[in-house]
N, C-alpha and C positions, 0 to 999 in steps of 0.2 A: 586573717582569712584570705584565701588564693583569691584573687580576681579571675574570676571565669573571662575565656578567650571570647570577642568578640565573635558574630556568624561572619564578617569579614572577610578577619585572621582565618578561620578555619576553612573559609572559601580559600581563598589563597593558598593555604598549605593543602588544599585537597588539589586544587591545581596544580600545585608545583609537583605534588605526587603523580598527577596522572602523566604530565606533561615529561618528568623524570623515568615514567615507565617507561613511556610513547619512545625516548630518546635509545634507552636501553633496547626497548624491541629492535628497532631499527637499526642498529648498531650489531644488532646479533642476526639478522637475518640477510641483512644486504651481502654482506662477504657469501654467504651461502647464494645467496642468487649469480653472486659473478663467478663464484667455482659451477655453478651447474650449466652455465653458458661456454664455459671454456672447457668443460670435461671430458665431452664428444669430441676432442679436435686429436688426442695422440693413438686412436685407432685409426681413424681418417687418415693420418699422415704414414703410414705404414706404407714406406716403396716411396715416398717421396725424396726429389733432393736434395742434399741439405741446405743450400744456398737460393736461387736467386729464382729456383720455381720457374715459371713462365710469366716473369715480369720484365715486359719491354722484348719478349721473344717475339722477332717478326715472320708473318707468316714465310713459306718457301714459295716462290714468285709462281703464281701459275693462272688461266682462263680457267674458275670455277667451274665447275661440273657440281650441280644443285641436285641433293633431293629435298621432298616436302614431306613434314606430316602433320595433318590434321588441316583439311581444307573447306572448314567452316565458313566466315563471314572474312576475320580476322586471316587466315591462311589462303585465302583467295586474292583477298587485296594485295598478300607481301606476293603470291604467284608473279599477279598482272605489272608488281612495280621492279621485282626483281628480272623479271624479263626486257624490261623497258631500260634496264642498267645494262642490258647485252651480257646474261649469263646463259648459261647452258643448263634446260631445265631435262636429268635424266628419268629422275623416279617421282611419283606420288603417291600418297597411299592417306587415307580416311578409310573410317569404318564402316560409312553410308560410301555405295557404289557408284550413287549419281554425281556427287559432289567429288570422286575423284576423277571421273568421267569431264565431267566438267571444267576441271583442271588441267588436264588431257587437249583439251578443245582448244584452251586458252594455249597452249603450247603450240599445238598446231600451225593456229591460228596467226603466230608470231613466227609462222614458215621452219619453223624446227620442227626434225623429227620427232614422232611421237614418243613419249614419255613411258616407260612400264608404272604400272599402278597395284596397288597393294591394297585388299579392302575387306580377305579374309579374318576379320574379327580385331578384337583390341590387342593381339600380339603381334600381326601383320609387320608392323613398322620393325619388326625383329629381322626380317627377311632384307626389308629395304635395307637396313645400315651396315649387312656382311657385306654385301655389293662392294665390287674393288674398282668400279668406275665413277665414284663420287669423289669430291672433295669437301664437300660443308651438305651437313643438313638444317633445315631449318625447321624449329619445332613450336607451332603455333596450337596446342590443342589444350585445352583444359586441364588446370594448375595441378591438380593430382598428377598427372603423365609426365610435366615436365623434366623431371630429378631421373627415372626411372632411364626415359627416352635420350636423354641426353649424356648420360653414364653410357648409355649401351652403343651410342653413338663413337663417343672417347674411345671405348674397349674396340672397338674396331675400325680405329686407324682415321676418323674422320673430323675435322672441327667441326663445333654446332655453334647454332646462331639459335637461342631461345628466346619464346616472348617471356613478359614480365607476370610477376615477379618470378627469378630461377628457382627458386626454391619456398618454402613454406615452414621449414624446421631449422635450427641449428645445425641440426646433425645433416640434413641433407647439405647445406650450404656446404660443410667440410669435405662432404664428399665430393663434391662439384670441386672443389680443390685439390685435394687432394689424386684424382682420377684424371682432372686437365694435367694436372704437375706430373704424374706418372707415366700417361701416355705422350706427354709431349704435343697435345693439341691443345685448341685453345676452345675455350667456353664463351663467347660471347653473348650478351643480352643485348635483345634487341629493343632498346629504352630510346623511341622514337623524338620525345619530348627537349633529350640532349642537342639533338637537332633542327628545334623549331627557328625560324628567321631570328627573333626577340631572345632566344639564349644564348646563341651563336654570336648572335653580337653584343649585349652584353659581357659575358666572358672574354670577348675583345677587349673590352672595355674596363673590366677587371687586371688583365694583364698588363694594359696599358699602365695601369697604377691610380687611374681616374677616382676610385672611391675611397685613397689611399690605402692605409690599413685595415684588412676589416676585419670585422667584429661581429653579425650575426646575418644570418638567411632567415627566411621561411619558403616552406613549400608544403602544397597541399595535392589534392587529390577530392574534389568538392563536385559532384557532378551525380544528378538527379536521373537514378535508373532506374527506379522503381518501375518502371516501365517491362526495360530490359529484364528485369529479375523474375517478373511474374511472366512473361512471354513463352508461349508454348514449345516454345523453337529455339534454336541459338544458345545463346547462354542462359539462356532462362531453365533451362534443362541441367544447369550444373552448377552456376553459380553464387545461387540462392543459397545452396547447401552449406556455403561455407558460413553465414549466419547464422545457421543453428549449433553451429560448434564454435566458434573462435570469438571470444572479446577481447578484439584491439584493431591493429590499423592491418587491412586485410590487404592494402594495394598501397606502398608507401614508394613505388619507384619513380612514378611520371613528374613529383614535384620534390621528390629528394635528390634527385639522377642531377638534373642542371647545377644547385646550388652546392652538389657536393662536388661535381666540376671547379665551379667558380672558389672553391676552397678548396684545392688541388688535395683533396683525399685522396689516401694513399698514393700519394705521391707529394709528401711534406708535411702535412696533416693527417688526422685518421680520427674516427668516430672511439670516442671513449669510453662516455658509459650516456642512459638516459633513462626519463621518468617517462610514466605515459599513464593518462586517465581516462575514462569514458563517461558519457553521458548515458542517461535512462536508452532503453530502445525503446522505440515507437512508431517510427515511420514505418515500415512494414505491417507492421498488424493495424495498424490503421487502413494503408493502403488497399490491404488484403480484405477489409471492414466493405469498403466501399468497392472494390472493383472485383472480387471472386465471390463465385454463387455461394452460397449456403451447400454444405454437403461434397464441398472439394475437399480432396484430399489435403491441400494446401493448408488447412485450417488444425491439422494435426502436428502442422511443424511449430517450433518454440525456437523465439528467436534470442538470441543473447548476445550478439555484437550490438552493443551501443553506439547507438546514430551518430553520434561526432568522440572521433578517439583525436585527443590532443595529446603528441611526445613532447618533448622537449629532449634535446641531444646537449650534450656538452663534447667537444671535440680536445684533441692533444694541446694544440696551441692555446684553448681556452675560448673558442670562439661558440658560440650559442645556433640553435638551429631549432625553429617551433616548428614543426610538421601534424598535420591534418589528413584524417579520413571520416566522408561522409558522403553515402551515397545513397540514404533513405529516403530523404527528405527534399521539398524543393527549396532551391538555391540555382542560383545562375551557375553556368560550369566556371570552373577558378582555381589556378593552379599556384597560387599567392605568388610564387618567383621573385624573390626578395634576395637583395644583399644589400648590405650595409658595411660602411666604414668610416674613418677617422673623418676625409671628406666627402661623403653624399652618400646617397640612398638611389637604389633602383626596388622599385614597386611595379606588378604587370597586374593587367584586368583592369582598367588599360594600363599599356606602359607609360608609365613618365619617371624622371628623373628629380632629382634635389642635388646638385654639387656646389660645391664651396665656391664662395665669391658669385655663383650666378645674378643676373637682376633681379627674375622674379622673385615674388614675394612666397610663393607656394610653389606646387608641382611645375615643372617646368618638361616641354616634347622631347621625344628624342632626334625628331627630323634632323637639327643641323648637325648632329654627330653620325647619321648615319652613310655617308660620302668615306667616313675616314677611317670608322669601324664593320661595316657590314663584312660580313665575315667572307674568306676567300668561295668556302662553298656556294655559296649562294650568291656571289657575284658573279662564278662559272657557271652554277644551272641552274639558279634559284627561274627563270622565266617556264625552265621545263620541265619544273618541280611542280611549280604553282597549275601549271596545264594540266599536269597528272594529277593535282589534286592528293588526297593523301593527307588528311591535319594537318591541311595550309600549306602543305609541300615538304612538311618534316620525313614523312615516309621515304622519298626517294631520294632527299639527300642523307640517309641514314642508310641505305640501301648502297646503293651510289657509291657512296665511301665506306662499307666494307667491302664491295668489290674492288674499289681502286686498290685498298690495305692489300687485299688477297691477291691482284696481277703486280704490282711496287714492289711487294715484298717487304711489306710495312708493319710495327706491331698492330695490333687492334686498339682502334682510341679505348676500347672499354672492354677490358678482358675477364679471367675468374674473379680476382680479387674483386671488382668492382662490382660483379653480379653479384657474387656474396653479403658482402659491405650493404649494398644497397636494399637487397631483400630483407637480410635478417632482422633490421628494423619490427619489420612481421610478427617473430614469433617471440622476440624482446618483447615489444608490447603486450603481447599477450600474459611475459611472467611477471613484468610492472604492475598492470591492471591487477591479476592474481594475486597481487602479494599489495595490496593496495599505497599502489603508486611507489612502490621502493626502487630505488637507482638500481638500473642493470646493468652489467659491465659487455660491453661488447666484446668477443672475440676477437683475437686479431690473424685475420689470415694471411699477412703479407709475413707473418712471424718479426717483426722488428726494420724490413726492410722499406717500409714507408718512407723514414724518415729518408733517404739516399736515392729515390726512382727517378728516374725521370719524367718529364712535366708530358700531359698529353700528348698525341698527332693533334687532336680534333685543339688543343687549346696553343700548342705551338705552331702552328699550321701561318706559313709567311704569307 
């Protein structure tokens, strides 16, 4: 007589069977995710060069002549600190007439002649960028506009300076490549973060060799809007929207920007492939529970980005990157800004250190390193940074120094590739989450030339 299999054995062999499938799915679907991430890139590249694109192209030495669009909360601020860098502000243009009116004033007001302004409708800024008296527009408006506005900017003759993230899609990313490479101007993002006191000098401190070899970052994006989102005004008027459509990390620049510095991406490094997960949503319809009447329109929207999207990156050289977004919920603001290597660890929120041979037993300040590392920038304006204010002075030294880039005749510390590289994180996570949790291959926009570029301004800067 057979000996019947124990419920064990037949547990086990039913696990090994699912676990066997599990393997197989995966196996068969992830190569299909890294071809659909890279499949947008050979229309994109149509008219581009074949070589060396606009990496390490420095700008042609000139006193900027500035237009603005979109001068909300965010586009006012770069107005008042871009003027305070001694540029030349010629055009503005918003859609609301006061608000460019008001931009207008602030121009004035800084004894330059007045500015033309643009406010005829959401195609206005078409007008400002033929204009043959500009040299750089800056495009602060709401994440829809930016691809559109900044294409149109390239196609006639201008470099753009965009906020974050440049893009939202793959496929816009390519073309923001593909169109800087074409026209021969540059696409710059303007990722204020790169240039906070605490990254700048770290990244000192990186290059020095201090944390020897390294091996993993994190950065995040953790900061409680829930305010902001529901706000009648401002971005509460637009940015809410992108919740009801998008599950993954919707803002992945301000805490990826620094640590993909400090691992000289694309430029020796490059982002490979990565996973990404999400948590339940719930902080907004919570919030919306307790703070919107009954019978708002608000209560028809359905929200589907999940409150904390964790990636995880894996990079060319093999070094690791956890990245964070959540902006539902309350939590202290915290941009994690981690690096690690062979010897020490740098952790911010607060900043302290861990390096090899130190006494303490734990966290150890950064005080006595900061006489030998604080970074050039900041030792030339950091007092007139911190007076203007600006997220502790990162604005104007960010400002500042693409001005200097632009009269030097210097490349841009952070050009297409990097706007690219650093957004698309975005809508990767979005086809991780979708396909639950499968490795996605990053694109590569530098096409192979990563490996040979040369190292920052902003990280070789004497």
């Amino acid at each position: 007589m057979t000996k019947a299999p124990s419920p064990f054995s037949l547990l086990s062999r039913r696990k090994f069977m699912q676990t066997g499938s599990l393997a197989a799915l995966a196996l068969q679907f992830t190569p299909t995710i890294a071809a659909e991430a890279e499949a947008v890139a050979p229309a994109s590249d149509v008219g581009a060069p074949p070589h060396e694109g606009m990496m390490d192209v420095p700008f042609t030495p000139v006193h900027p002549r500035f237009g603005f669009i979109g001068i909300g909360g965010r586009g006012t601020s770069l107005v008042g600190t871009f003027l305070a860098a001694n540029v030349e502000v010629i055009a503005v243009c918003d859609i609301v007439k006061e608000k460019a009116e008001n931009a207008r004033a602030l121009v004035e007001k800084a004894g330059q002649k007045s500015p033309a302004i643009y406010t005829d409708g959401e195609h206005a800024y078409e007008a400002l960028v033929k204009r043959d008296d500009l040299d750089i527009v800056v495009i602060a408006t709401p994440w829809k506009w930016h691809v559109p506005m900044a294409l149109a900017t390239m196609e006639h003759g201008k470099h753009v300076a965009v906020e974050v993230p440049a893009a939202g899609t793959i496929e816009d990313c390519w073309k923001l490549v593909g169109t800087s490479e074409r026209t021969r101007r540059h696409c710059v993002m303007l990722e204020n973060c790169c240039y906070g006191y605490t990254e700048t000098f770290v990244l000192r401190m990186v290059n020095a060799g201090l944390f020897g070899d390294l091996l993993y970052g994190e950065g995040a994006y953790l900061h409680d809007l829930r305010q902001t989102l529901f706000s009648p005004v401002g971005e509460g008027l637009w940015r809410r929207a992108a919740h009801t459509q998008r599950n993954g990390n919707l803002y992945p620049t301000h805490g990826l920007g620094p640590v993909a510095n400090y691992m000289a991406i694309n430029r020796g490094d490059q982002f490979d492939y990565m996973v990404s997960m999400s948590s339940p949503h719930r902080g907004l319809e919570e919030y919306r529970k307790s703070h919107v009447a009954e019978g708002d329109p608000k209560y028809a929207e359905k929200y589907v980005t999940g409150d904390l999207n964790t990636s995880l990156i894996k990079t060319r050289n093999g070094l690791t990157i956890t990245l964070k977004h959540d902006v539902s919920n309350a939590h202290p603001y915290d941009r994690l800004n981690v690096i690690g290597g062979t010897k020490g660890v740098f952790a911010d929120y607060p900043p302290r250190l861990y390096l090899d041979g130190q006494k303490e037993d734990g966290w150890g300040g950064i005080e006595i390193y900061r006489k030998e590392y604080e970074h050039p920038l900041w030792r030339r304006i950091g007092d007139t940074a911190l007076k203007l204010g600006g997220h502790g002075g990162m604005d104007f030294i960010m400002c500042y120094r693409l001005v200097q880039c632009m009269q030097d005749g210097l490349p841009p510390d952070m050009d297409v590739y990097d706007a690219a590289s650093w957004s698309v994180p975005g809508p990767l996570s979005e086809m991780s989450v979708s396909n639950g949790s499968a490795p996605v291959k990053f694109p590569d926009f530098t096409r192979g030339h990563w490996k040979s570029r040369n190292p920052s301004g902003l990280r070789d800067m004497a």
